[in-house]
MDAnalysis code that builds the backbone (N, CA, C; Angstrom):
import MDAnalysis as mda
import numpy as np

u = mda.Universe.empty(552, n_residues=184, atom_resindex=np.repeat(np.arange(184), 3), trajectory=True)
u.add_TopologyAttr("name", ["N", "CA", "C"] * 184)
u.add_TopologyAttr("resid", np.arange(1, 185))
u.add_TopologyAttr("resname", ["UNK", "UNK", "UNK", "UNK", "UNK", "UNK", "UNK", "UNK", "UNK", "UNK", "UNK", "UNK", "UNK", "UNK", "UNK", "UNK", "UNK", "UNK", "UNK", "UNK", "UNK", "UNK", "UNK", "UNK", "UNK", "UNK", "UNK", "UNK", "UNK", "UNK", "UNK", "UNK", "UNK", "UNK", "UNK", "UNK", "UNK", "UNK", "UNK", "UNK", "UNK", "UNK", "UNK", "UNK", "UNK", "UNK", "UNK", "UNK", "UNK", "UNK", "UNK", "UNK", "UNK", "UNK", "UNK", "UNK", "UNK", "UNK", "UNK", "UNK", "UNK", "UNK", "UNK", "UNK", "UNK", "UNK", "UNK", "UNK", "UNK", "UNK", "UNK", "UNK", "UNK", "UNK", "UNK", "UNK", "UNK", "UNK", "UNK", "UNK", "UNK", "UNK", "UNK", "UNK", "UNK", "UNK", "UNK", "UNK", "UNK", "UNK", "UNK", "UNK", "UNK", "UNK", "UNK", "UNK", "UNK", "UNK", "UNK", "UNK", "UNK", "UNK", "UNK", "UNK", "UNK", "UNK", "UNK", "UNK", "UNK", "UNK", "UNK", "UNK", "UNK", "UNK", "UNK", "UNK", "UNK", "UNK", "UNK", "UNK", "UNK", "UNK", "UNK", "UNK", "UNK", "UNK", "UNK", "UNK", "UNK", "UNK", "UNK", "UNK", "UNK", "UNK", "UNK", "UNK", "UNK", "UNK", "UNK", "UNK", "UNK", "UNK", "UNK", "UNK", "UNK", "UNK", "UNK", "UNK", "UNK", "UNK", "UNK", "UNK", "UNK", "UNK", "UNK", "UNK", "UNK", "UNK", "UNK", "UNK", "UNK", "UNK", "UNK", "UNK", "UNK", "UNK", "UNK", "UNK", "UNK", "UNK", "UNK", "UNK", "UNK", "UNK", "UNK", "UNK", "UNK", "UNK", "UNK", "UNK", "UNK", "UNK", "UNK", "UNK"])
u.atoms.positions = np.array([
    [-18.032, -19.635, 70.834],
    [-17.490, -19.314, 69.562],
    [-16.438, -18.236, 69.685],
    [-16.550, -17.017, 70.239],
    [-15.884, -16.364, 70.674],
    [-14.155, -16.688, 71.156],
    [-14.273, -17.490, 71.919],
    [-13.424, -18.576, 72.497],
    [-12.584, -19.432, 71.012],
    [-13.368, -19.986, 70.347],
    [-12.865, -20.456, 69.138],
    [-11.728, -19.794, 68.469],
    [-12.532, -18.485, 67.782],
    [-11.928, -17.415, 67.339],
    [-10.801, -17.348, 68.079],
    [-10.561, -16.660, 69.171],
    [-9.610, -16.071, 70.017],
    [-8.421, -17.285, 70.356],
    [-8.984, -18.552, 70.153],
    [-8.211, -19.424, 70.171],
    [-7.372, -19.511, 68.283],
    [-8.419, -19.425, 67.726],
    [-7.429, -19.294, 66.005],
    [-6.966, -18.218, 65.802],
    [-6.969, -17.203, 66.598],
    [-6.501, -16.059, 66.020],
    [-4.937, -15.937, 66.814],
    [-5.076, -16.523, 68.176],
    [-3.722, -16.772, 68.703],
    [-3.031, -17.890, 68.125],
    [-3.412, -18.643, 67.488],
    [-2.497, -19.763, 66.575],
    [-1.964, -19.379, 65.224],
    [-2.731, -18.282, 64.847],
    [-2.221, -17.702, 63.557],
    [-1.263, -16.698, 64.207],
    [-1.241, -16.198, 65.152],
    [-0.646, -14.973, 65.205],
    [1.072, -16.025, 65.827],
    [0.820, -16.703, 66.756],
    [1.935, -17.658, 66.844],
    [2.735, -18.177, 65.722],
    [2.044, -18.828, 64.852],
    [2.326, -19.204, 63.307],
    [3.467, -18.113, 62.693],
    [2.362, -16.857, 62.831],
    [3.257, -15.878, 62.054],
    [4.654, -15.186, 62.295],
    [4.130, -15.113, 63.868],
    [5.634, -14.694, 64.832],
    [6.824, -15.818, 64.608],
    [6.367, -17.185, 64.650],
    [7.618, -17.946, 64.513],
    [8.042, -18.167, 63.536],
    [7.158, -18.187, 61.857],
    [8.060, -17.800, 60.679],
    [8.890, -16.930, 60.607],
    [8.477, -15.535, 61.910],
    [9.334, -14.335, 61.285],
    [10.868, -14.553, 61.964],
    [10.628, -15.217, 63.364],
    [11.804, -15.150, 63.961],
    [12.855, -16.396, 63.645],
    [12.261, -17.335, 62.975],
    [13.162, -18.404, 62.767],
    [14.061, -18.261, 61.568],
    [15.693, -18.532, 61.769],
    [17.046, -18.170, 60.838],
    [16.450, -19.067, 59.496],
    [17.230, -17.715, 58.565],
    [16.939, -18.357, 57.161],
    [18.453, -19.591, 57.045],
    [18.289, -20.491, 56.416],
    [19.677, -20.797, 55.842],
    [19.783, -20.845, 54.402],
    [21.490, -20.738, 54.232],
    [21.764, -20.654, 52.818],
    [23.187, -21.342, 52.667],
    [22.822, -22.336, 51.724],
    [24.076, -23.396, 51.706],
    [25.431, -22.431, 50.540],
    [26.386, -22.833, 51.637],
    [27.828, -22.285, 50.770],
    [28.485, -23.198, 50.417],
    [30.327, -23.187, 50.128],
    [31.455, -23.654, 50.318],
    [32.200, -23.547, 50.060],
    [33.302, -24.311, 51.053],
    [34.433, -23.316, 51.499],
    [35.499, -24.053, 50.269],
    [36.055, -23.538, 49.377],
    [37.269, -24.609, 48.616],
    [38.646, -24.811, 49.528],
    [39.577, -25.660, 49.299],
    [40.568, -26.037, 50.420],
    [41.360, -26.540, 49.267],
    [42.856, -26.446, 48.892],
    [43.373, -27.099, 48.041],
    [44.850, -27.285, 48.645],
    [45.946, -28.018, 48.074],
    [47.163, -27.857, 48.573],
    [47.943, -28.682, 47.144],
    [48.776, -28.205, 46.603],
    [49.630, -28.555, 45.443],
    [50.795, -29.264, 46.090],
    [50.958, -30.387, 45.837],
    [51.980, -30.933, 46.549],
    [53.325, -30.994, 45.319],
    [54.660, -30.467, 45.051],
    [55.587, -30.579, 44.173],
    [56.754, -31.367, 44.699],
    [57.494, -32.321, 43.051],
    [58.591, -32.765, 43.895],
    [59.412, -32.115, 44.523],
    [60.706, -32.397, 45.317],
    [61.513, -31.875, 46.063],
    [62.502, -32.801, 46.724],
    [63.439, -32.234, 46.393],
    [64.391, -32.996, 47.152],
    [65.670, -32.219, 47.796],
    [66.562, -32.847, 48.208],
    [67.813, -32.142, 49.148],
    [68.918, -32.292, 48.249],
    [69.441, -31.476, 47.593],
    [70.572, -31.682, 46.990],
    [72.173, -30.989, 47.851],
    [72.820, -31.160, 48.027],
    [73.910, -30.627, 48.641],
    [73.426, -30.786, 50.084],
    [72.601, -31.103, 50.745],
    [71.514, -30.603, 52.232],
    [70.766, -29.067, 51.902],
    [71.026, -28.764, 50.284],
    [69.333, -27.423, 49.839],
    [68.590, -28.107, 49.404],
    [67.187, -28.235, 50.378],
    [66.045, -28.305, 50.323],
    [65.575, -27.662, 48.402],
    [65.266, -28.471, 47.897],
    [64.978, -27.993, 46.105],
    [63.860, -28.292, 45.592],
    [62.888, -27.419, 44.859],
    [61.881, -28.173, 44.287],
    [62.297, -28.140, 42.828],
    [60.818, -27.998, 41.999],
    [61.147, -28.280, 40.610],
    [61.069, -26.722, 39.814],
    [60.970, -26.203, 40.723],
    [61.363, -24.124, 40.400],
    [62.199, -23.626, 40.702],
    [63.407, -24.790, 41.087],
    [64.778, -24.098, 41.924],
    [65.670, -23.694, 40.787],
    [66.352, -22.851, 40.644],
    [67.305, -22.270, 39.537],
    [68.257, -21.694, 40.380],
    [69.775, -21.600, 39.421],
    [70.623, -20.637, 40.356],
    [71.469, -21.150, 40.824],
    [71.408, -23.062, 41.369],
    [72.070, -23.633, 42.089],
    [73.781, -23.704, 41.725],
    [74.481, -23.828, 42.608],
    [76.207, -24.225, 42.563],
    [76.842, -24.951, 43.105],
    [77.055, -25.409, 42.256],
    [77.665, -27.033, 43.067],
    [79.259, -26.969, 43.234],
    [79.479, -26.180, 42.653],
    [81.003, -26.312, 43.717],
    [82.014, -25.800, 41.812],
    [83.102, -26.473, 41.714],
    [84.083, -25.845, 40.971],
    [85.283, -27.137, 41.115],
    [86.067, -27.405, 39.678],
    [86.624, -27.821, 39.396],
    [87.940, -26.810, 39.686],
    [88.848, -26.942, 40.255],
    [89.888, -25.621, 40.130],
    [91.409, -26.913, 40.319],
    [91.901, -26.439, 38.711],
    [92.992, -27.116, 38.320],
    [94.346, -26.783, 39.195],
    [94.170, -25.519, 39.557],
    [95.313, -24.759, 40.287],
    [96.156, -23.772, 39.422],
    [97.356, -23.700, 39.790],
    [98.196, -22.597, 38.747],
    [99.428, -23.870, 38.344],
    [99.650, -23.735, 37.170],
    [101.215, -24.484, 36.397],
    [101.411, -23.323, 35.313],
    [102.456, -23.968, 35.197],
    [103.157, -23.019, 33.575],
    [102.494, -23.499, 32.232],
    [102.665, -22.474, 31.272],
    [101.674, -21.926, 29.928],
    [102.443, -23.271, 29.173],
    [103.061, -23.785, 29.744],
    [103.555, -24.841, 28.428],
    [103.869, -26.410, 29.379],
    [102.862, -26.584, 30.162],
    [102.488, -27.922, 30.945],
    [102.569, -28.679, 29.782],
    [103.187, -30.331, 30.554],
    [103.287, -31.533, 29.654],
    [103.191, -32.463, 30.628],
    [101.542, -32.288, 30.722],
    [100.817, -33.421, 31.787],
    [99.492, -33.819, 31.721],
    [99.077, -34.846, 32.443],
    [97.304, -34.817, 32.917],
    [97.636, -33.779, 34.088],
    [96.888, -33.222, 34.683],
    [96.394, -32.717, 35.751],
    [95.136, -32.962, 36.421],
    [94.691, -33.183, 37.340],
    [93.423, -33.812, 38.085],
    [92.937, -32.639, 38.878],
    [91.964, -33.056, 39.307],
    [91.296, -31.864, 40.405],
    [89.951, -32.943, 40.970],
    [89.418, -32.298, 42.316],
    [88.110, -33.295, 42.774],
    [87.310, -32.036, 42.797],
    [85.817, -31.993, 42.557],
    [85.050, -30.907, 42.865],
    [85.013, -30.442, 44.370],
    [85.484, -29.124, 44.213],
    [85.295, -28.666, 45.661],
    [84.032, -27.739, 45.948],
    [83.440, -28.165, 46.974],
    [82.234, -27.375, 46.811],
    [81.812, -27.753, 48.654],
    [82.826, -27.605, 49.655],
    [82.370, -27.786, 50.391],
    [83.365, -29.745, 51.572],
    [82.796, -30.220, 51.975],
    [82.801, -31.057, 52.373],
    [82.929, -32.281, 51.400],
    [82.128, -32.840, 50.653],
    [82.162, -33.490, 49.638],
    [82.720, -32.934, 48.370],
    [82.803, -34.501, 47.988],
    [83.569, -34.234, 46.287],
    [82.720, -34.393, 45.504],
    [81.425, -34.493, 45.039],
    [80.413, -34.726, 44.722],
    [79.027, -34.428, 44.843],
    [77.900, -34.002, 43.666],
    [76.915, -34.333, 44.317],
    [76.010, -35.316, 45.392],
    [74.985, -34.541, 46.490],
    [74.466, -35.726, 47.101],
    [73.164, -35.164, 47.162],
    [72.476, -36.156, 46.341],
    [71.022, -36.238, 45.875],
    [70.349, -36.754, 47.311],
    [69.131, -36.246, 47.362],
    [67.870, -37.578, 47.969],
    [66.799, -37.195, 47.972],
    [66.308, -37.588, 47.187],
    [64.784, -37.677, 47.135],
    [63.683, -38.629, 47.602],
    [62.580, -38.053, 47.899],
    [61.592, -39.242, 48.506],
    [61.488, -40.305, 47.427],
    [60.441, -41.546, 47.991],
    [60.215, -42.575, 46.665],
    [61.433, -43.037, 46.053],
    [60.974, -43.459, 44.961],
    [61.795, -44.889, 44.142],
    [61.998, -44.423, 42.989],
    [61.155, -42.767, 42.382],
    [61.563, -42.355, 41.229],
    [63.241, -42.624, 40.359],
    [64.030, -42.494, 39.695],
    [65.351, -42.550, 39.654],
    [65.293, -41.531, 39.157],
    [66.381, -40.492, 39.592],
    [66.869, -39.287, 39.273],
    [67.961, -39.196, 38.220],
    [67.608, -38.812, 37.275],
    [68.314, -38.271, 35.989],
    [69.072, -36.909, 36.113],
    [70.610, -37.079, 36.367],
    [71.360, -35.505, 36.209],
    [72.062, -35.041, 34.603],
    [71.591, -34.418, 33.995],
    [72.369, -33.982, 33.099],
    [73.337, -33.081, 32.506],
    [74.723, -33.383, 32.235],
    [75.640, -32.516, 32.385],
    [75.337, -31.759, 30.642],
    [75.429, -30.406, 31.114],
    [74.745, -29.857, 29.138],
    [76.385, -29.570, 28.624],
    [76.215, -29.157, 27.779],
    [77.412, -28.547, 26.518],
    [77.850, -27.530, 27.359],
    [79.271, -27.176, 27.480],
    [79.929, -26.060, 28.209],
    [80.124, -24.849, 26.615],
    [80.762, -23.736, 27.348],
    [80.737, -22.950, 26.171],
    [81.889, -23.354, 24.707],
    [82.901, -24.162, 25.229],
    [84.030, -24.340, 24.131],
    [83.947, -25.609, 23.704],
    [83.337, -26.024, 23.847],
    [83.203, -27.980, 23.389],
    [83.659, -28.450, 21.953],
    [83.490, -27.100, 21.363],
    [83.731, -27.529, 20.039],
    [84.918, -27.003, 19.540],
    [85.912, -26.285, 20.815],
    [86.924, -26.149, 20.612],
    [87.888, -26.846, 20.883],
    [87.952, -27.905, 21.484],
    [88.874, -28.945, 21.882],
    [90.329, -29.546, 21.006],
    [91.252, -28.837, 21.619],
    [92.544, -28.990, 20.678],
    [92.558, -30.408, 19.979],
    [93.199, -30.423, 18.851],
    [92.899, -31.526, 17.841],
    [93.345, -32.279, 18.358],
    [94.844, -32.157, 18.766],
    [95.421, -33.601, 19.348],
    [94.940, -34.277, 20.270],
    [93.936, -33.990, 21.678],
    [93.179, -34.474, 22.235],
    [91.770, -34.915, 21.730],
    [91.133, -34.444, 20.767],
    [89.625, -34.264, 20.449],
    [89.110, -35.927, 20.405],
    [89.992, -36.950, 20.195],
    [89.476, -38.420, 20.271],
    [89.292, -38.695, 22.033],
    [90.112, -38.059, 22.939],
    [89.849, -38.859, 24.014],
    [89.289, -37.548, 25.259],
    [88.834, -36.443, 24.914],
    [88.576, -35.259, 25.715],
    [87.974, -34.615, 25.053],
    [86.461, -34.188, 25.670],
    [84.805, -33.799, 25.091],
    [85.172, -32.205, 25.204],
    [85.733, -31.433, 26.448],
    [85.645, -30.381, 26.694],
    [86.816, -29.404, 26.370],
    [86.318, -28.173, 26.730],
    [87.539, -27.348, 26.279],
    [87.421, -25.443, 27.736],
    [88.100, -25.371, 28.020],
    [88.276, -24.246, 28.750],
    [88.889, -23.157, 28.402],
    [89.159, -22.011, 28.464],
    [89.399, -21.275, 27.687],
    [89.690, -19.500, 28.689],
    [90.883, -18.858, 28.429],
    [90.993, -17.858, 28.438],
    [90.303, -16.577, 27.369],
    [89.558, -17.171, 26.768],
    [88.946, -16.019, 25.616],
    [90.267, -16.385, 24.272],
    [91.330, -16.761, 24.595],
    [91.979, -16.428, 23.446],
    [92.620, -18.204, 22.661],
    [92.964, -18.642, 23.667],
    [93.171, -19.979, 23.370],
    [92.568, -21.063, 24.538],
    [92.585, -22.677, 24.229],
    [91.531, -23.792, 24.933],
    [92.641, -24.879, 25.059],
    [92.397, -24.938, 26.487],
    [93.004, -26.369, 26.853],
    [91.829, -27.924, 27.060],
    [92.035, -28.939, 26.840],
    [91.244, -30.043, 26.767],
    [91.221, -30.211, 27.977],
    [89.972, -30.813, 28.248],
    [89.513, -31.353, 29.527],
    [88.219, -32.445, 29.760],
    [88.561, -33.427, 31.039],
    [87.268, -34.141, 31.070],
    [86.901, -33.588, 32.493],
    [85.351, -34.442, 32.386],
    [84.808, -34.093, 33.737],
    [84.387, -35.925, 33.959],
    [84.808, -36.211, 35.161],
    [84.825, -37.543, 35.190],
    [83.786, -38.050, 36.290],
    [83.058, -39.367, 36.167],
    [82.375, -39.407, 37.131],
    [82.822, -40.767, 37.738],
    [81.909, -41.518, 38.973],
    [82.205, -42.478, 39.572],
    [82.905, -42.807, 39.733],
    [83.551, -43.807, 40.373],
    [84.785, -44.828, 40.865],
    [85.435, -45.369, 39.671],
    [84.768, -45.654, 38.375],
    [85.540, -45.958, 37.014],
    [86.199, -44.824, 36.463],
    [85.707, -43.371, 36.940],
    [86.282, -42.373, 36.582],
    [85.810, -41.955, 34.759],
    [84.724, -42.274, 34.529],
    [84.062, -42.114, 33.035],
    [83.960, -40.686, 33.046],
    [84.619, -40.367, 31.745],
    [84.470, -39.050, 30.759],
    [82.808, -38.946, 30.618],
    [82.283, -37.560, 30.911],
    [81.292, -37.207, 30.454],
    [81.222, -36.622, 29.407],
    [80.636, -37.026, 28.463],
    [80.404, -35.819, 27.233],
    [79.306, -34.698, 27.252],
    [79.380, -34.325, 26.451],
    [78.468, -33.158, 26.665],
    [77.043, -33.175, 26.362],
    [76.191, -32.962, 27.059],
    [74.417, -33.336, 27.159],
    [74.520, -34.717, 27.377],
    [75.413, -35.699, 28.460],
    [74.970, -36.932, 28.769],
    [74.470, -36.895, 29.928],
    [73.619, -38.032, 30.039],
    [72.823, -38.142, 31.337],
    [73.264, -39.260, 32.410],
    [73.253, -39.265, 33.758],
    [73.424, -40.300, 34.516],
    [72.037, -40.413, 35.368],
    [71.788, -41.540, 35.102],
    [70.482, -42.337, 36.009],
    [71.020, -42.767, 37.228],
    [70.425, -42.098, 38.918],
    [70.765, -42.797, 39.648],
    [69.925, -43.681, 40.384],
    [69.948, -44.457, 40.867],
    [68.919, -45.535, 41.615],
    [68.382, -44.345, 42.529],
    [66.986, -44.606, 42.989],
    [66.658, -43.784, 44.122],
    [66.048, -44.542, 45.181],
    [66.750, -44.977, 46.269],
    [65.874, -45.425, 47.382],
    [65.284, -44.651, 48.840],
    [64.927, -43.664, 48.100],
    [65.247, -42.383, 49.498],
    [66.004, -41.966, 50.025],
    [67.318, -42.755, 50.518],
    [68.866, -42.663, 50.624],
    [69.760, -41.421, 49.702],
    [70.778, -40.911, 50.749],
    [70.886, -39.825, 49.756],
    [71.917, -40.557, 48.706],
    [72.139, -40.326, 47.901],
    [72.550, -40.681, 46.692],
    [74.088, -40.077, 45.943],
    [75.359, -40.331, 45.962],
    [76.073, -39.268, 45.677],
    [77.341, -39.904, 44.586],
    [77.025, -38.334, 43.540],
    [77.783, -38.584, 42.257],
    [79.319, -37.976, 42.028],
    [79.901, -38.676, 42.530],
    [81.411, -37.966, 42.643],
    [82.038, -37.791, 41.400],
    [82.943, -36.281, 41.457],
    [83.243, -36.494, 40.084],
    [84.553, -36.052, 40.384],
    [85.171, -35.617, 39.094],
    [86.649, -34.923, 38.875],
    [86.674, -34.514, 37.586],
    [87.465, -33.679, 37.465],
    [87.861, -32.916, 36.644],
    [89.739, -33.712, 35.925],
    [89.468, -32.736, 34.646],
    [90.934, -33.903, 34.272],
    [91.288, -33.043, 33.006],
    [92.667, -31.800, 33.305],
    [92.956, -31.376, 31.946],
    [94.667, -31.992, 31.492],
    [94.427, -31.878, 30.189],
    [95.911, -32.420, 29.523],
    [96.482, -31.093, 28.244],
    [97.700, -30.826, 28.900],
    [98.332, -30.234, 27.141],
    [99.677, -30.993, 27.491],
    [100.231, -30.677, 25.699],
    [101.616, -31.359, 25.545],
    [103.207, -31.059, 25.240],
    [102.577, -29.936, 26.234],
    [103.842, -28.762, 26.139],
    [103.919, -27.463, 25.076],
    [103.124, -27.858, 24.622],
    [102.538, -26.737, 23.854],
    [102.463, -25.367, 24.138],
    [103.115, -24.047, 24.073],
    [102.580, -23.323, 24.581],
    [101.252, -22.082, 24.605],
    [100.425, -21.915, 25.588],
    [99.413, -21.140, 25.203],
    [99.584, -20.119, 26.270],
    [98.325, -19.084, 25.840],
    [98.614, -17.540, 26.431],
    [98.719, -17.724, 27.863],
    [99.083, -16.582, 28.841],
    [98.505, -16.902, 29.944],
    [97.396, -16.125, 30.445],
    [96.626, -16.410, 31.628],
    [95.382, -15.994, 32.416],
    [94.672, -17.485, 32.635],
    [93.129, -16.498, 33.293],
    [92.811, -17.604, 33.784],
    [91.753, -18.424, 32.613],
    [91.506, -20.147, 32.745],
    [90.778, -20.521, 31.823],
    [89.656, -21.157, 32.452],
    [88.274, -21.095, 31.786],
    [87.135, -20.946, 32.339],
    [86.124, -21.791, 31.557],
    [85.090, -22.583, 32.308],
    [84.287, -22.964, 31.399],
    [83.129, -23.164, 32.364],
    [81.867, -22.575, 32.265],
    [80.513, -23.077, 32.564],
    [79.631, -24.182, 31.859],
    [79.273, -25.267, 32.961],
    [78.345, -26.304, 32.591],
    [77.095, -26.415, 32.971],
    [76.022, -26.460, 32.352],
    [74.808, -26.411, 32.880],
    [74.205, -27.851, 33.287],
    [73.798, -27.891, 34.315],
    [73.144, -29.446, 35.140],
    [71.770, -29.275, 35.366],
    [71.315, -29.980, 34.816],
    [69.870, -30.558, 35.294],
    [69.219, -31.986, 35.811],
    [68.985, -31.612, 36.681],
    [68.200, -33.096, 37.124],
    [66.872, -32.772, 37.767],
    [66.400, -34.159, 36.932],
    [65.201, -34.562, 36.777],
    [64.997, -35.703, 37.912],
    [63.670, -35.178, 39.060],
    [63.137, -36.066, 40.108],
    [62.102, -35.995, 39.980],
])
């Protein structure tokens, strides 16, 4: 009996030692996330949908005299190209929109049927278009162009296009900011 005992008392005491030494566990977890946003390459800048700031280049008519009796043309210079060049991943189609410049609604009368825009020294406005594609279409102001998107970069050439008719106006320089947005 003795023997018995000494035999249960070393099985309890085993028992107890290996509850004490064996690891507790306790279930966690770890979170892991990643936000993926569109983006695309406009000009070759890498852009997402928080990009602001961008410049695409400048219409620059050149210098003539205060009492021109012409069209005058210009291509956007902004580099290498005359144009934006879009590309975005996917098949989405990218929407660019050209917004209202600051004088739009100043556009000398005698042009105002065939020229949306207007540029301006602060004191007087010469008419102007901003033209796009190979047909050379007048943009008006807040219109949009849809371009196909096949991943391919994509590119919207434009020009610029002012007219007076000898008319004379002040001199300096004349100026107009357009705001662009596009949607990928």
């Amino acid at each position: 009996m003795h023997l018995l005992l000494k035999q249960c008392v070393g099985l309890l005491v085993c028992g107890l030692i290996s509850s004490f030494t064996s690891a507790a566990q306790l279930a966690a977890k770890l979170n892991v996330q990643i936000e993926l946003e569109p983006s695309c390459e406009i000009n070759n800048q890498s852009v997402s949908n928080a990009t602001n700031g961008l410049n695409f280049g400048q219409l620059d008519f050149g210098a003539t005299t205060a009492a021109f009796n012409q069209v005058i043309e210009t291509s956007l210079s902004q580099g290498s190209t005359s144009g934006l060049t879009i590309q975005c991943p996917g098949n989405a189609p990218i929407k660019v929109t050209f917004g209202a410049g600051q004088n739009d609604s100043k556009v000398p009368a005698p042009f105002g049927a065939n020229y949306f825009r207007a540029i301006s020294n602060g004191t007087d406005f010469l008419a102007y278009n901003i033209l796009y594609g190979t047909a050379r279409e007048a943009l008006k102001p807040n219109q949009s162009i849809t371009l196909t998107n096949n991943g391919q970069p994509q590119t919207l050439n434009l020009m610029g296009q002012t007219v007076n008719n000898g008319r004379s106006v002040s001199l300096g320089q004349y100026t107009d900011t357009i705001p662009i947005t596009i949607e990928f």
